[in-house]
VOPAGU-2260 file (C-alpha; in pm, 1 decimal, decimal comma):
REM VOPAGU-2260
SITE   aa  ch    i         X         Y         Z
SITE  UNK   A    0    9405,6   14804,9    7933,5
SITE  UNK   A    1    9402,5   14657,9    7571,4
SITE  UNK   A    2    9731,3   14490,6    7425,7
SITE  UNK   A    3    9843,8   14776,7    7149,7
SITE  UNK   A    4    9986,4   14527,4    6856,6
SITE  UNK   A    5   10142,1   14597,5    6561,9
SITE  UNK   A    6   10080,9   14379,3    6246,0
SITE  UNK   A    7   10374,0   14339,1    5962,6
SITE  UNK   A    8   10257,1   14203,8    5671,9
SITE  UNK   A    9    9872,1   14183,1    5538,9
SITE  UNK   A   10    9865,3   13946,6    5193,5
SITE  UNK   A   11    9589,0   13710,9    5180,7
SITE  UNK   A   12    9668,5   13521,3    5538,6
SITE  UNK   A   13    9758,8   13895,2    5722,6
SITE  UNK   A   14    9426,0   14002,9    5626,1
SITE  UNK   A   15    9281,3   13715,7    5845,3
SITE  UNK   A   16    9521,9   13895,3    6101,3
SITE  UNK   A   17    9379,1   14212,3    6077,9
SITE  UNK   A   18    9016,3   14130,0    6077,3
SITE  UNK   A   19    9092,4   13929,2    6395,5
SITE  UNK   A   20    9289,9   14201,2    6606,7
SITE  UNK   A   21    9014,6   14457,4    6486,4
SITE  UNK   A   22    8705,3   14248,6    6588,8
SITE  UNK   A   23    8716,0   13947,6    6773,4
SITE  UNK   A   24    8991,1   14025,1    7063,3
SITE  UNK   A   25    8832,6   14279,6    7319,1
SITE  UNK   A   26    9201,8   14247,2    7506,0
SITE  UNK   A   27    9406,4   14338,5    7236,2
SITE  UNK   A   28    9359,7   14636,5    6926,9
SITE  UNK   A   29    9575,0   14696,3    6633,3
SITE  UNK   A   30    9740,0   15043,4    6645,8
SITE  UNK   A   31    9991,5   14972,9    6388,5
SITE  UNK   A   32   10050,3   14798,1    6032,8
SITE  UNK   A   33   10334,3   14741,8    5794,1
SITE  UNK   A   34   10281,0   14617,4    5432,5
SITE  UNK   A   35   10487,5   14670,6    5108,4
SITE  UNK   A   36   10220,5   14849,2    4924,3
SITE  UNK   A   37   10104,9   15170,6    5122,9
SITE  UNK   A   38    9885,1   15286,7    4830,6
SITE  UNK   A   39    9626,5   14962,5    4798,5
SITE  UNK   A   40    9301,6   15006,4    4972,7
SITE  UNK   A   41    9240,8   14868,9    5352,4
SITE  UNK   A   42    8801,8   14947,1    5385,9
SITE  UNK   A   43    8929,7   14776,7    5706,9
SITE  UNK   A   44    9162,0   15023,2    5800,2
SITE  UNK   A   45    9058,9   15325,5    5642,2
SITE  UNK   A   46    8748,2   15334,3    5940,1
SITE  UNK   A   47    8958,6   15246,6    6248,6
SITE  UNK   A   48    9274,9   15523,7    6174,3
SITE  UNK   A   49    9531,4   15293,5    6186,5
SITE  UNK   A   50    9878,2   15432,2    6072,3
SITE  UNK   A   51   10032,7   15197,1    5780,3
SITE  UNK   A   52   10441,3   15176,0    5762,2
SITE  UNK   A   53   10645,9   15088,8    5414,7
SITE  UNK   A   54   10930,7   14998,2    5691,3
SITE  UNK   A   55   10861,0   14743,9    5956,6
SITE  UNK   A   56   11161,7   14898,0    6153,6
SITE  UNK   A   57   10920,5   15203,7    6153,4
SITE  UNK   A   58   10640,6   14965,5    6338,9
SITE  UNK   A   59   10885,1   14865,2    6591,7
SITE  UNK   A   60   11018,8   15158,8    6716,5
SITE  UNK   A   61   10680,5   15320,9    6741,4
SITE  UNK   A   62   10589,3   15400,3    7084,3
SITE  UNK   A   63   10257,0   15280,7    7091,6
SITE  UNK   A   64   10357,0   14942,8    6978,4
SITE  UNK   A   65   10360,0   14714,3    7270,4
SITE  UNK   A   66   10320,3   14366,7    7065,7
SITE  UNK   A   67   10452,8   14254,9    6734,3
SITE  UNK   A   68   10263,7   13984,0    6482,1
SITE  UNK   A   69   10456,8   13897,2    6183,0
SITE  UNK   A   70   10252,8   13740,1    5892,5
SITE  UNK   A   71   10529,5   13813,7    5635,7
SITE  UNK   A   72   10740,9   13572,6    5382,3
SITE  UNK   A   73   10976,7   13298,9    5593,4
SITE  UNK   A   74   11235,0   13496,0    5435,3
SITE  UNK   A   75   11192,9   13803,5    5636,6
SITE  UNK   A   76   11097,9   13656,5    5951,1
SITE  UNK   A   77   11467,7   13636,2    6076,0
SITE  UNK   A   78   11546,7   14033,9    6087,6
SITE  UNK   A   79   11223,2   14104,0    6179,5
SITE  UNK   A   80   11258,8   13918,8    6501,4
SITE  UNK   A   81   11578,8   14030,1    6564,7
SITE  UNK   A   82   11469,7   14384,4    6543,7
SITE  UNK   A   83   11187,5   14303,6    6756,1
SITE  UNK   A   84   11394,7   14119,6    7035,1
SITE  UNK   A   85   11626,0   14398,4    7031,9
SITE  UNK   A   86   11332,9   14605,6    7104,9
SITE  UNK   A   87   11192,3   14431,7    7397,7
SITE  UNK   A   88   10871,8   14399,5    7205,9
SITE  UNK   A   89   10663,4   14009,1    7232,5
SITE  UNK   A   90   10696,0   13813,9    6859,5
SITE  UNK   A   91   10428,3   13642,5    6716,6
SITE  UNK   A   92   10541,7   13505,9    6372,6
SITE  UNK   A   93   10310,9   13310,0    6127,3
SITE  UNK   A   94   10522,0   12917,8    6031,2
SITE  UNK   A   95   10710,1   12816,0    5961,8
SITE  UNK   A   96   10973,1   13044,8    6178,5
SITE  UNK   A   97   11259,3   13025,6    5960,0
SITE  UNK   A   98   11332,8   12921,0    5615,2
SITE  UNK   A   99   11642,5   12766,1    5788,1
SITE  UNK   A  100   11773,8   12584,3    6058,1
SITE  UNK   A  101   12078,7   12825,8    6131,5
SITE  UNK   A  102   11807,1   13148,0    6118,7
SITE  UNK   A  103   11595,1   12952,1    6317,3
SITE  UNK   A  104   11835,5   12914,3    6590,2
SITE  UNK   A  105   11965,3   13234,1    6597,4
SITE  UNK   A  106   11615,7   13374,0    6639,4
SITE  UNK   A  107   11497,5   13134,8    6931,1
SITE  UNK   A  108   11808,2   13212,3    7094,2
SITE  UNK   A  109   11821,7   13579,9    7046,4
SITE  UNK   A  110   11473,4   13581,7    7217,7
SITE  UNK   A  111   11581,7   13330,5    7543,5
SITE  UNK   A  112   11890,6   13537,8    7591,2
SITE  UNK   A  113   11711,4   13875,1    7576,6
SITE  UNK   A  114   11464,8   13763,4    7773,0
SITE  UNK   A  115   11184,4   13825,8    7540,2
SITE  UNK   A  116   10831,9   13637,3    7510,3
SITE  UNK   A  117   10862,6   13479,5    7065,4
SITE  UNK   A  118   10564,6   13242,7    6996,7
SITE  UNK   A  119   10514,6   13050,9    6660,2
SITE  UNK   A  120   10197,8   13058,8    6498,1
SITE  UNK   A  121   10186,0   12660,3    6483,5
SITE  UNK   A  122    9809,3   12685,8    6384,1
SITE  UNK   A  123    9717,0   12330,2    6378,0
SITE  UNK   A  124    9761,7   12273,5    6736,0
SITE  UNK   A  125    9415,3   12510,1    6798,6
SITE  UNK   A  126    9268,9   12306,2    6533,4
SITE  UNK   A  127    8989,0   12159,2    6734,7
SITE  UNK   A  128    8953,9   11828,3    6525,7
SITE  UNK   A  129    9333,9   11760,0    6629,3
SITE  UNK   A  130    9315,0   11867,6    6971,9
SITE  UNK   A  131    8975,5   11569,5    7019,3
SITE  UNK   A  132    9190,8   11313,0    6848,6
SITE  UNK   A  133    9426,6   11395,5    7110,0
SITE  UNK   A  134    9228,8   11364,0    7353,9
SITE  UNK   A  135    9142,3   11001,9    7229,9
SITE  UNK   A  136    9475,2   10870,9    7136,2
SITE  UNK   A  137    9548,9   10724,1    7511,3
SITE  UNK   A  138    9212,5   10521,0    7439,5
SITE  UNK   A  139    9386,3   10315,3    7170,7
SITE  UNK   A  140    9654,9   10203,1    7352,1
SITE  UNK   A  141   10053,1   10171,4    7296,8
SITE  UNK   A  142   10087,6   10333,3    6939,7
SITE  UNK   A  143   10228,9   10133,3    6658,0
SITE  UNK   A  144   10245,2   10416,0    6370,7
SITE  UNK   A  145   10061,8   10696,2    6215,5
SITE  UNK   A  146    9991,6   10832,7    5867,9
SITE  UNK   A  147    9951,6   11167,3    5737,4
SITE  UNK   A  148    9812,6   11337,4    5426,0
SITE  UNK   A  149    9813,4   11690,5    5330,0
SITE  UNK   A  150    9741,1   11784,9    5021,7
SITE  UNK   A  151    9625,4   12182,0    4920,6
SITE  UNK   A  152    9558,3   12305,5    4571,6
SITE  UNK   A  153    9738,1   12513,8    4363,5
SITE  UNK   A  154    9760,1   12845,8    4471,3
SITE  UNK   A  155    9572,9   13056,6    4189,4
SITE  UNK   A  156    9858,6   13287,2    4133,8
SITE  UNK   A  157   10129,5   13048,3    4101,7
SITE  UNK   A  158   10171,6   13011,0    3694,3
SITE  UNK   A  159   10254,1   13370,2    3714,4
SITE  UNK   A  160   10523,1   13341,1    3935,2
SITE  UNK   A  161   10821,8   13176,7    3792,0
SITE  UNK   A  162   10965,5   12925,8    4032,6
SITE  UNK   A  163   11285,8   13035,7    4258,3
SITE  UNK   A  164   11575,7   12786,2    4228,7
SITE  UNK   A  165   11686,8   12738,5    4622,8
SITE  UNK   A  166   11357,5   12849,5    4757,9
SITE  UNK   A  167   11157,2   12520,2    4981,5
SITE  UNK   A  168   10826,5   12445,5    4880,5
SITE  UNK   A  169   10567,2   12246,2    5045,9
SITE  UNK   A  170   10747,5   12073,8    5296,0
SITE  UNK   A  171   10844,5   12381,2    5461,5
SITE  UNK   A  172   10490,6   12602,4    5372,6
SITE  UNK   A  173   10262,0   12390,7    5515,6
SITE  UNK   A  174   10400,1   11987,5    5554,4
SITE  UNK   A  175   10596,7   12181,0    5865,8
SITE  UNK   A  176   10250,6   12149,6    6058,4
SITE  UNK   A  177   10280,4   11799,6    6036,4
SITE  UNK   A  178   10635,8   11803,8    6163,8
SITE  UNK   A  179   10519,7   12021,3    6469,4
SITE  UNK   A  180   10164,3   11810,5    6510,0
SITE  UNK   A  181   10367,9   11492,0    6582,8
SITE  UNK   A  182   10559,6   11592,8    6905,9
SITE  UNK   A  183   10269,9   11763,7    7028,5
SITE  UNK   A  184   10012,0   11455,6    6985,7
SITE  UNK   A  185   10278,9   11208,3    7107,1
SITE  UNK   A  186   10505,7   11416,6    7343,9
SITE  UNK   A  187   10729,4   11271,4    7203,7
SITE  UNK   A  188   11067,5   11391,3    6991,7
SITE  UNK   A  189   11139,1   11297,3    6618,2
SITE  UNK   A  190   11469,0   11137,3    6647,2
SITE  UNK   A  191   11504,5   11048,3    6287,2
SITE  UNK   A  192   11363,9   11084,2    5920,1
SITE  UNK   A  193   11348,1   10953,8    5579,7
SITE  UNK   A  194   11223,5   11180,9    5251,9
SITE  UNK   A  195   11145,2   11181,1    4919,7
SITE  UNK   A  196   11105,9   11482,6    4700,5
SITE  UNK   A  197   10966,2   11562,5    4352,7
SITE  UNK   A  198   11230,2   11786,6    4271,5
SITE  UNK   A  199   11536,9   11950,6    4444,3
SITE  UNK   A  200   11471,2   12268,1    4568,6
SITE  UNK   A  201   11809,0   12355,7    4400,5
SITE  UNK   A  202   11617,1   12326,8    4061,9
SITE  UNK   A  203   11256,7   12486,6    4199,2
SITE  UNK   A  204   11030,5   12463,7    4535,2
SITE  UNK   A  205   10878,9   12099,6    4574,4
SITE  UNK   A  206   10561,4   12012,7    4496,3
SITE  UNK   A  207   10549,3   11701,1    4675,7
SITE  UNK   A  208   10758,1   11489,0    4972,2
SITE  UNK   A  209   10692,3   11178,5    5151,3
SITE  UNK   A  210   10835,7   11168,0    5456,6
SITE  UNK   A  211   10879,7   10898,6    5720,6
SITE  UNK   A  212   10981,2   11018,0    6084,5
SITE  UNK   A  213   11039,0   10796,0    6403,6
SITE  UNK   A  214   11011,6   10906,2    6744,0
SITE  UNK   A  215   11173,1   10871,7    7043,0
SITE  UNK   A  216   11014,4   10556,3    7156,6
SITE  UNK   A  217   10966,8   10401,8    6823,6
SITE  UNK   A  218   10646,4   10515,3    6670,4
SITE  UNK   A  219   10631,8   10569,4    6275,2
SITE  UNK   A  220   10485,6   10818,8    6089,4
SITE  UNK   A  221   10437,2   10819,5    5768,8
SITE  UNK   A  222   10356,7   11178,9    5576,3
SITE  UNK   A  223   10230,2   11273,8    5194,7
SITE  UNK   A  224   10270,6   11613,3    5150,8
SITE  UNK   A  225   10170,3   11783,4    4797,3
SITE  UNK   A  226    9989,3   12052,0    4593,3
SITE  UNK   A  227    9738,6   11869,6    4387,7
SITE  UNK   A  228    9537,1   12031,6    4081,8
SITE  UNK   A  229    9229,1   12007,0    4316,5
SITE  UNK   A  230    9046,7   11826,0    4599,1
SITE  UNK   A  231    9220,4   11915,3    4940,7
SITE  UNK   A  232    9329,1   11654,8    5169,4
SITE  UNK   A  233    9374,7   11685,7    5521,9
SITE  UNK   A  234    9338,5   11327,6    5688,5
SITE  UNK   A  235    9550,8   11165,7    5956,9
SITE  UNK   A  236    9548,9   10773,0    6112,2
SITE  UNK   A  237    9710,0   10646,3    6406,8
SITE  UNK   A  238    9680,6   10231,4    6474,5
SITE  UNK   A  239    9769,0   10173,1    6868,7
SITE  UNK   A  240    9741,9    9832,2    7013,5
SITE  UNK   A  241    9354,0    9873,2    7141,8
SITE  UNK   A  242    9199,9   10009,2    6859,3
SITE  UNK   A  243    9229,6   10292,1    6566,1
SITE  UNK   A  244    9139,1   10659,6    6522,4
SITE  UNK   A  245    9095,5   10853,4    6213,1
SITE  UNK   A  246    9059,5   11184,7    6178,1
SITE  UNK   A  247    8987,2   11478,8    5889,2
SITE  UNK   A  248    9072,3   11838,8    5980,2
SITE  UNK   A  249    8921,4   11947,3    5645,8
SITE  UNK   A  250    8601,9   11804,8    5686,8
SITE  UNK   A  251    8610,9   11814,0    6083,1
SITE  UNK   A  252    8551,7   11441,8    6206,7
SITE  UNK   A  253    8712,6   11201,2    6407,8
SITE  UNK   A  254    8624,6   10853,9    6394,0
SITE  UNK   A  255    8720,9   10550,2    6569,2
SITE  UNK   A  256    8735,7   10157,9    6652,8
SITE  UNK   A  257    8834,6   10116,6    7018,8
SITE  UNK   A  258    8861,9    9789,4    7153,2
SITE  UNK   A  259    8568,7    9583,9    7145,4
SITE  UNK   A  260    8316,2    9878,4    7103,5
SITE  UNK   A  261    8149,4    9973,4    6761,6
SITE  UNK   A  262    8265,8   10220,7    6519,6
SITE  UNK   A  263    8248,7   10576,1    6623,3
SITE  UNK   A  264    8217,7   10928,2    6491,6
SITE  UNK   A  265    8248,9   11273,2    6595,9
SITE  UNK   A  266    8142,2   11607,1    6396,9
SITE  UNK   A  267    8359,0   11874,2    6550,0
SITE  UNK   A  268    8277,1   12233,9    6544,6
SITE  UNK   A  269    8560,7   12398,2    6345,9
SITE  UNK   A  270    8747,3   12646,8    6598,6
SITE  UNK   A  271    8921,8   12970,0    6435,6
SITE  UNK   A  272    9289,4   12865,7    6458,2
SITE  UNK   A  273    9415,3   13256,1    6404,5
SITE  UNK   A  274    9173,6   13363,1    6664,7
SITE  UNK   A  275    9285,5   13087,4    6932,5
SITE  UNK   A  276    9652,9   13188,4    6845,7
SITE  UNK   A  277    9603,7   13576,4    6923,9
SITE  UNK   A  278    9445,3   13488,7    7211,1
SITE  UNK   A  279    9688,4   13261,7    7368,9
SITE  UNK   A  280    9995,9   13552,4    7283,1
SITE  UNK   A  281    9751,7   13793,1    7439,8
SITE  UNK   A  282    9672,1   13573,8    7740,5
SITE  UNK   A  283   10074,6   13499,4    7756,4
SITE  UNK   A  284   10162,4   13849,6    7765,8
SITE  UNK   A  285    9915,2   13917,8    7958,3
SITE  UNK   A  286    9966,8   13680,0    8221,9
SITE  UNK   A  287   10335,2   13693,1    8212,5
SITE  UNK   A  288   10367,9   13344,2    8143,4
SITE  UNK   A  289   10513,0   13105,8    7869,8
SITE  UNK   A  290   10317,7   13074,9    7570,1
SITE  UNK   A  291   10224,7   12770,4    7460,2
SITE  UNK   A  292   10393,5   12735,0    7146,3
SITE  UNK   A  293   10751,3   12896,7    7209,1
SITE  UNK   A  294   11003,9   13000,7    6944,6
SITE  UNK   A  295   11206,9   12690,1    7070,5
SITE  UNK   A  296   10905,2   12514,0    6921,9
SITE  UNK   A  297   10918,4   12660,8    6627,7
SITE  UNK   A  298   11258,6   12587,9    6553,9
SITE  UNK   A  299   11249,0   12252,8    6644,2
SITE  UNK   A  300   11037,9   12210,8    6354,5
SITE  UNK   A  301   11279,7   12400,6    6133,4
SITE  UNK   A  302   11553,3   12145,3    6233,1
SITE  UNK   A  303   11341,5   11858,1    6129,0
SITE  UNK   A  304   11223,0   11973,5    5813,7
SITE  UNK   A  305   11587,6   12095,7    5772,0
SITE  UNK   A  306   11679,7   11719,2    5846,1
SITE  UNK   A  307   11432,6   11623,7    5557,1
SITE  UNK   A  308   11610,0   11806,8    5280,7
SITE  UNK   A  309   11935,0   11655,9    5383,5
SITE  UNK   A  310   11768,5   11324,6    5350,6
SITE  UNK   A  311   11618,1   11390,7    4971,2
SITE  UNK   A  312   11991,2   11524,8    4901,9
SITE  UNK   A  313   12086,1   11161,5    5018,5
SITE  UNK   A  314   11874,9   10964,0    4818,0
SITE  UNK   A  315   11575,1   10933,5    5057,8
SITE  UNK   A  316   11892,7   10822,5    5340,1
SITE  UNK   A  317   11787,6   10837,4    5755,3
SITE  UNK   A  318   11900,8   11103,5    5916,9
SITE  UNK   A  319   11884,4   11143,5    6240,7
SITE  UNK   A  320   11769,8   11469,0    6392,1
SITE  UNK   A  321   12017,4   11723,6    6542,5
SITE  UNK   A  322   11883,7   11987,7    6757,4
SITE  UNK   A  323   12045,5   12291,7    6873,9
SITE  UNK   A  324   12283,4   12172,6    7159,2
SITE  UNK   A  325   12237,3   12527,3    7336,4
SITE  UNK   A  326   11875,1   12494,0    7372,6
SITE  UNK   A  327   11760,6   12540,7    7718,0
């Protein structure tokens, strides 16, 4: 029997969503939407009879919902959830979870206590150039440190939107892959963190932080996060005591200098990250079992990013990392 899911919210990313769910997942078929603006045209949609709700509380509650995805601003996640929890209905919900630490928590927790499957759409652990450098890393030895640098381009749109004072910019939109990529290369926990921001999201969203986290056993990363004019960025380095490795999720390489072998290179076939996502909620569901990036996941990456601001409020200060004591 096919997974019935029900998407809330198609802007430019949803619509990656939608041509997914309709497509490329035999197990699973979209028998619902939600999106602000009922009236635009869907092609997509129009061909497949798939009802569209103004109200995502509408999408919930319908029967034939068995499976919620939520591609919709940070700042709706949090009720969303909570309506879907209270349904008994699987959450899938786009990063970062929460545009706060206190939402965050109340989300994961809502879900653990209810006893209801929430995954985070933490793309960049399907990426498959970061999933070979993986892979690699034990080759290289103890690790020393690690440098990251993310940099996308202006979104098109964004002169015409005046900025929101108290609204988080890039740190939270996409440097938050960063904060989850670290735990899941190292296994390890971010303990503490240093950062530096353009402006204060007080005044507008930042443009731009540089953020240095340690983990549990010592390792240093060092992160430039911005939104540049052009020319995206997406590089990472990691220095271990045998030997280096490189990699570029933009251009999909990995190279490396191991010991007392010659430089090395791998291409990588790009992998869908959306598609790989679905597929692991569907297989989760499915299967009964624990997906494989949980809500507790997600919010851990809320706290550190949350643990970021409070450093740029300090002056660029350490703070050290304080995650929710009820966590199971």
């Amino acid at each position: 029997m096919s997974l019935k899911i029900g998407l809330i919210g198609v802007g430019r990313h949803g619509s990656r969503y939608v041509h997914h769910l309709l497509h490329d997942l035999p197990g699973a078929s979209l028998v619902a939407l939600c999106r602000k603006r009922i009236g635009e045209g869907l092609p997509a949609l129009s061909t497949n009879n798939v009802p569209i709700y103004g109200d995502y509380r509408a999408l919930i509650a319908d029967p034939r919902v068995e499976a919620i995805v939520v591609v919709s601003p940070p700042s709706l996640s949090p009720e969303i959830c909570l309506e879907a929890v209270k349904a008994g209905k699987p959450v899938l919900i786009e990063k970062p979870l929460a545009p706060t630490v206190h939402e965050a928590r109340a989300m994961a927790r809502a879900a653990e206590e209810a006893g209801v499957m929430l995954m985070t759409a933490q793309t960049m652990r399907f990426d498959s150039t970061i999933l070979l450098l993986k892979d690699h890393l034990p080759e290289i030895g103890r690790l020393r440190y690690a440098t990251f640098t993310s940099r996308i381009e202006t979104k098109s749109n964004a002169q015409a939107q005046a900025p929101v004072p108290g609204q988080r910019g890039v740190l939270l939109e996409f440097g938050v892959h960063l904060l989850d990529v670290v735990p899941f290369l190292t296994g390890e926990t971010v303990v503490n963190v240093r950062c530096e921001l353009d402006q204060p999201p007080t005044i507008a969203p930042e443009t731009m932080a540089i953020v240095q986290a340690q983990t549990t056993s010592g390792l240093r990363c060092v992160m430039d996060i911005a939104r540049v004019s052009a020319g995206r960025v997406a590089r990472t380095e990691w220095v271990g005591t045998h030997g280096q490795l490189a990699a570029d999720w933009f251009y999909h390489r990995v190279t490396a200098v191991i010991g007392d072998r010659g430089p090395q290179e791998w291409v990588v076939q790009p992998q869908q990250t959306i598609l790989a996502t679905l597929r692991a909620f569907v297989h989760a569901i499915e299967t009964k079992t624990p997906p494989p990036i949980t809500g507790r996941d997600g919010c851990r990456a809320v706290e550190i990013a949350d643990a970021c601001y409070r450093s740029a409020e300090q002056g660029g200060a350490v703070v050290s990392i304080t995650f929710d004591a009820r966590e199971s």
